[in-house]
N, C-alpha and C positions, 0 to 999 in steps of 0.2 A: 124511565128508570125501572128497572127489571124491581119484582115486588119480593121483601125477604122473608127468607124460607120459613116454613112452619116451626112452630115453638115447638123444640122437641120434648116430648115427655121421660123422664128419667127411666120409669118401669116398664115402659113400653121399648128403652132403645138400652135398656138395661144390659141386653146380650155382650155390647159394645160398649159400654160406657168406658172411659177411662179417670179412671178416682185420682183427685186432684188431695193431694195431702204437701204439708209443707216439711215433712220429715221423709227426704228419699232414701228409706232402709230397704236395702234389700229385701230384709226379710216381709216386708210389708207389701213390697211389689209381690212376691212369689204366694201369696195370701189372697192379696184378689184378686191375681187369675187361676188361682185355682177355684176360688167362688164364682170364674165365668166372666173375668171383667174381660174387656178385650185389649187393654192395652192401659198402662198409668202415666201419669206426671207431677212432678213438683210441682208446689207454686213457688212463686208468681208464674202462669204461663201465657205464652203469645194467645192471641185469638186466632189467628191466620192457621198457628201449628193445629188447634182444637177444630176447625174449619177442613182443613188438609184432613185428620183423623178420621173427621165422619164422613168426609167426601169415601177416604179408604174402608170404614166399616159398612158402606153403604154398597160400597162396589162389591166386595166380599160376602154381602148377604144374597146379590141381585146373581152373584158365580156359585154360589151355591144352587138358589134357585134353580136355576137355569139345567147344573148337571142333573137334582134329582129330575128335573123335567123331561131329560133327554133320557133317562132311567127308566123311569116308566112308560117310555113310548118305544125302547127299543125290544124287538122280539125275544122274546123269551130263551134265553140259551142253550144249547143240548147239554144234559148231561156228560162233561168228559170219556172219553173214551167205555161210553154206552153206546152197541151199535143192535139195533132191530128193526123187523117190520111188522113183525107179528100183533096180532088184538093183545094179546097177554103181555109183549112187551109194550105197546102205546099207554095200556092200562097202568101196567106199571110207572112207565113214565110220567102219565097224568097223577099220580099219586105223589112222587116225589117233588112235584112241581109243586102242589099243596101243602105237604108237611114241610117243604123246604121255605115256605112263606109263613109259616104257622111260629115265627119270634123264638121263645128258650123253649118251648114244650120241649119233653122230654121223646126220643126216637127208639120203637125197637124193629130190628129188622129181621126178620126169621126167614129159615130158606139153607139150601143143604149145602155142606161143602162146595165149594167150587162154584156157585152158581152167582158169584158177584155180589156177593154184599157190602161187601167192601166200597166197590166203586160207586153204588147206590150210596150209601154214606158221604162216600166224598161231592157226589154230586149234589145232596141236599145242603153242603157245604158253599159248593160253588154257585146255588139259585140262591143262596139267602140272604140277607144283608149282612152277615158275617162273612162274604167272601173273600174281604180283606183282612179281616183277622186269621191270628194263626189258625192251623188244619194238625190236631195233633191224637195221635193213634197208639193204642197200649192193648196189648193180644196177653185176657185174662189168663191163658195157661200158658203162658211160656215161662211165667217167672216161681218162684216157690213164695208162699202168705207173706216171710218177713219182707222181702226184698218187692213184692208186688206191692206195699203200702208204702216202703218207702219211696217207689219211685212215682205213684200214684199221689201223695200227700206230701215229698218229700219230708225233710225229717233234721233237726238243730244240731248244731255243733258239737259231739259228744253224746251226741244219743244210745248211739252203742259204740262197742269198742274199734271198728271203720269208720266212726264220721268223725271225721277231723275238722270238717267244713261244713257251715248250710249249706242245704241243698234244698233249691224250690225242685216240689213238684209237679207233676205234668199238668193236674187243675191249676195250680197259680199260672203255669206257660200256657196253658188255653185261654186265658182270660180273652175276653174278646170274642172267641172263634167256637171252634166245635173238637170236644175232644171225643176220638171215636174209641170204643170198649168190645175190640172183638173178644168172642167167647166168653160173654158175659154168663154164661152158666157156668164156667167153671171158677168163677170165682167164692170166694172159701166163705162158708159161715160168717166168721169173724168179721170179716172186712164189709157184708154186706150192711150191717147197720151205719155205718161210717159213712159208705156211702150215698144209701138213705138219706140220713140226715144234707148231706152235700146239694143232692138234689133238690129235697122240700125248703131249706135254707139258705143255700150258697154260702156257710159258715166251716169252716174245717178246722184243723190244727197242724201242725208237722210231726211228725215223729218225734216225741221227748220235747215238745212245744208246749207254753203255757197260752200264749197269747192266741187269737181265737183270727183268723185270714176269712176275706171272702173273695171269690171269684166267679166275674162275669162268663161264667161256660156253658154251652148249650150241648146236653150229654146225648149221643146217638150208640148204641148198645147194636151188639149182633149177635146169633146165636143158631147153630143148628139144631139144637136139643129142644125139645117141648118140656118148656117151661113153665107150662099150665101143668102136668105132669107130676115136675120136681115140686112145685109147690102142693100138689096136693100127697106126695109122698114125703112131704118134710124137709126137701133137701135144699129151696128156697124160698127165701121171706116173701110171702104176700105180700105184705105191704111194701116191698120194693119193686117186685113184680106188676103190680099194678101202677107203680108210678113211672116205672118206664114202659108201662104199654100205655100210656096215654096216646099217643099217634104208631102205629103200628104196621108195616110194610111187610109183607109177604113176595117172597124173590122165588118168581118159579123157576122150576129144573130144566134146564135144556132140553131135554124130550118134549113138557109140555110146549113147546116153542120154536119147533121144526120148523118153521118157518126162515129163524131166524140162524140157522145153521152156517147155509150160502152166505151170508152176507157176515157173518160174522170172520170166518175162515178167510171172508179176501180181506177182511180189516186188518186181520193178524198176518195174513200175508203183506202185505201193505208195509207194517210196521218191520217185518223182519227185511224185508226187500230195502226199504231205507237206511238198515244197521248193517245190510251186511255189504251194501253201497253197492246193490245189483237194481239193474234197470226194472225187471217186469219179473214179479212170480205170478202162474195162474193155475187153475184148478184145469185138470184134464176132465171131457165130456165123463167119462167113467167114474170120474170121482165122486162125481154131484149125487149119486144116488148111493157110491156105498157110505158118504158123510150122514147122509138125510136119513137111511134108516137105522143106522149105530143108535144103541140106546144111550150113551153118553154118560156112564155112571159119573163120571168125575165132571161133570157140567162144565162148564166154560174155559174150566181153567185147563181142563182137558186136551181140549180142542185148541185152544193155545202152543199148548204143549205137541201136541200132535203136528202142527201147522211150523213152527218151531224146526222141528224135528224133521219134517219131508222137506221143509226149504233148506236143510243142509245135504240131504240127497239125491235133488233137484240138479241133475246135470245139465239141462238145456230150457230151466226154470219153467218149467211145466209138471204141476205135478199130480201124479199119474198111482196106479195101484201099486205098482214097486217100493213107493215112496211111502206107503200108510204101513199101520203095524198089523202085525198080519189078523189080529182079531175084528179090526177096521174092513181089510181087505178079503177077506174071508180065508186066508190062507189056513186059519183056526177058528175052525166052527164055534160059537159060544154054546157051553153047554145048558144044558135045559133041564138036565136030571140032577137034584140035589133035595136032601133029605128035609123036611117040613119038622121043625122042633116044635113039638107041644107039650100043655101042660096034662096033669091025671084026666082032667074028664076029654080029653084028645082035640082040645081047643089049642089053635098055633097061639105062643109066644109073641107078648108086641118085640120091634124093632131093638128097642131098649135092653130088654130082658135075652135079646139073640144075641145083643153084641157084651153083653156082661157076660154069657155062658161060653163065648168063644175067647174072650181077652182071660178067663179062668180058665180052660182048655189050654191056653198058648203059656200062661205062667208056667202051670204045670208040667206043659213040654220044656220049659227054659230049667227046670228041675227050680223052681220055686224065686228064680234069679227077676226081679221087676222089669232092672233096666235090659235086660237082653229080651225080653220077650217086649216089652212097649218099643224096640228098636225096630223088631218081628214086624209089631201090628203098625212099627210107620206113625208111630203118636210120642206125645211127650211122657214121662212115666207119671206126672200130675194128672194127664188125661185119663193113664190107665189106671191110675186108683181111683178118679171118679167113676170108668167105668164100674169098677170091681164094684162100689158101693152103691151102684145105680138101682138095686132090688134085691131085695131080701128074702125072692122066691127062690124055692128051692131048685136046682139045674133040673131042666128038662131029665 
């Protein structure tokens, strides 16, 4: 006679337990599980049924088991559509692999237009235990402050004179996952304490809301501006600043990573080749070396765009010097002569302070018009009023 099972303890099989009440209310069922029961029942109940149940909660701990088991034995996954060979990209890879295991810490990512921050982002997404939760994305300067908090916090029924309806915002829909904050330097004074608060808390409110929301979001910020910088010229909170550099990622420029040029280019090859439902694109012998010494100002996304662009005038899917733009191809020399702005005692201007002197130059040409000259410099007109207020020195 087979010996009977061990006396179960209540706190120990707690996860599972199913609460025996002799009042089946709904509302009672939907109470403890949400306190984590695994399942209820009326009394009077069978034993056979109570027996079947834990035979089920037993099975379901032993499948659980079993996947995180298979979890952490399987090899670690490439980052999405990250492609390199380079020390500088492995380096960075080993980083992302780290902070993408590092739970809610807070992420900032710095690194120049174009050079992937984005996809670094998603990938810390995709390594982390949050890969099943949502993946949700909000680009600080495309919206104007009111409209940027509402859809950041969303905002109650009647909050101003367009909400006719609640409306959650993108932290309540990231619960779970990771919501990403590109150009988080262009985000306005105002909203930067809200946010603060969001992050050391997980507490918010809505727009025109009394009651007080929290949500499980893990915040990854990106930014090409030095942000060490804005904070010591006033333009952003330290203390918000430091609480999103808690884990920090530096995304180098495709020049530093020549390496990674070849392999990138047949990647994007690759991808156009299968959308434009043609067999084989490839790089012509001549191309490999005018790709590898292009400076690359526009980083990755460039070179996208470039690869893009010769696989639509790829007649016999090879692509060749005809196929590149001619600053690529040499057809136009890049120039080398250009004027050094500097300050009174004949010291060049930072970065910062050249592109404020010249988005001021280009208003002026628009005869003082914002949005035709931020259309000029190729930005939003929000970007170009933070340019304009990026330095209080006076133009070269």
């Amino acid at each position: 006679m087979p010996s009977p099972p061990p006396r179960l303890r209540p706190r120990r099989w707690r996860w599972w337990a199913r609460p025996a009440t002799a009042y089946p209310e709904v509302r009672t069922a939907v109470a403890a599980l949400q306190a984590g029961a695994y399942d209820w029942l009326s009394k009077p109940f069978d034993l056979d049924d109570l027996a079947e149940l834990v035979r089920r909660a037993l099975e379901t701990r032993r499948l659980r088991h079993e996947v995180a088991w298979r979890r952490a034995q399987a090899p670690a996954p490439r980052p999405a559509d990250v492609v390199g060979v380079s020390e500088a990209f492995t380096g960075l890879l080993d980083m992302t692999r780290r902070v993408a295991a590092a739970g809610r810490v807070p992420v900032l990512i710095r690194g120049e237009s174009g050079s992937g921050k984005e996809y670094v982002a998603r990938s810390i997404h995709d390594l982390s235990n949050r890969a099943s939760g949502p993946w949700v994305t909000l680009n600080c300067a495309a919206l104007p402050e009111g409209l940027l908090e509402s859809e950041l916090f969303g905002h109650e029924r009647g909050a101003f004179t367009d909400a006719r309806q609640t409306k959650r915002g993108l932290i309540e829909l990231a619960d779970g996952g990771v919501l990403f904050l590109d150009e988080i330097g262009d985000l306005s004074p105002a909203l930067q304490p809200k946010l603060l608060r969001v992050l050391e808390t997980g507490a918010f409110r809505r727009v025109g809301g009394q009651k007080e929301l929290t949500s499980d979001v893990r915040f990854v910020a990106a930014t090409h501006r030095d942000l060490a910088r804005m904070v010591r010229d006033g333009r952003f909170r330290e203390d918000l600043y430091y609480r999103l550099n808690v884990a920090a990622i530096d995304v180098p420029p495709l020049r530093a990573r020549r390496a990674d040029i070849l392999p990138l280019a047949r990647h994007f090859l690759s991808r156009v080749a299968a959308a434009m439902d043609v067999d084989r694109l490839t790089l012509g012998a001549e191309t490999h070396a005018l790709l590898e010494r292009y400076a690359w100002p526009g980083n990755v996304r460039e070179l996208r765009n470039v690869m893009e662009r010769a696989a639509i005038l790829a007649d016999d899917g090879v692509i060749g010097r005809r196929q590149l733009p001619p600053e690529i191809s040499g057809a136009v020399e890049p120039t080398t002569s250009y004027t050094v702005l500097t300050r009174d005692d004949g010291t060049p201007v930072s970065l910062a302070e050249a592109e404020a002197a010249h988005a001021r130059a280009v208003v002026a040409w628009a005869g003082g018009n914002k949005t035709r000259a931020a259309e000029v410099l190729d930005i939003s007109r929000m970007t170009l009023r933070a340019k304009l207020a990026e330095t209080s020195a006076d133009e070269p």
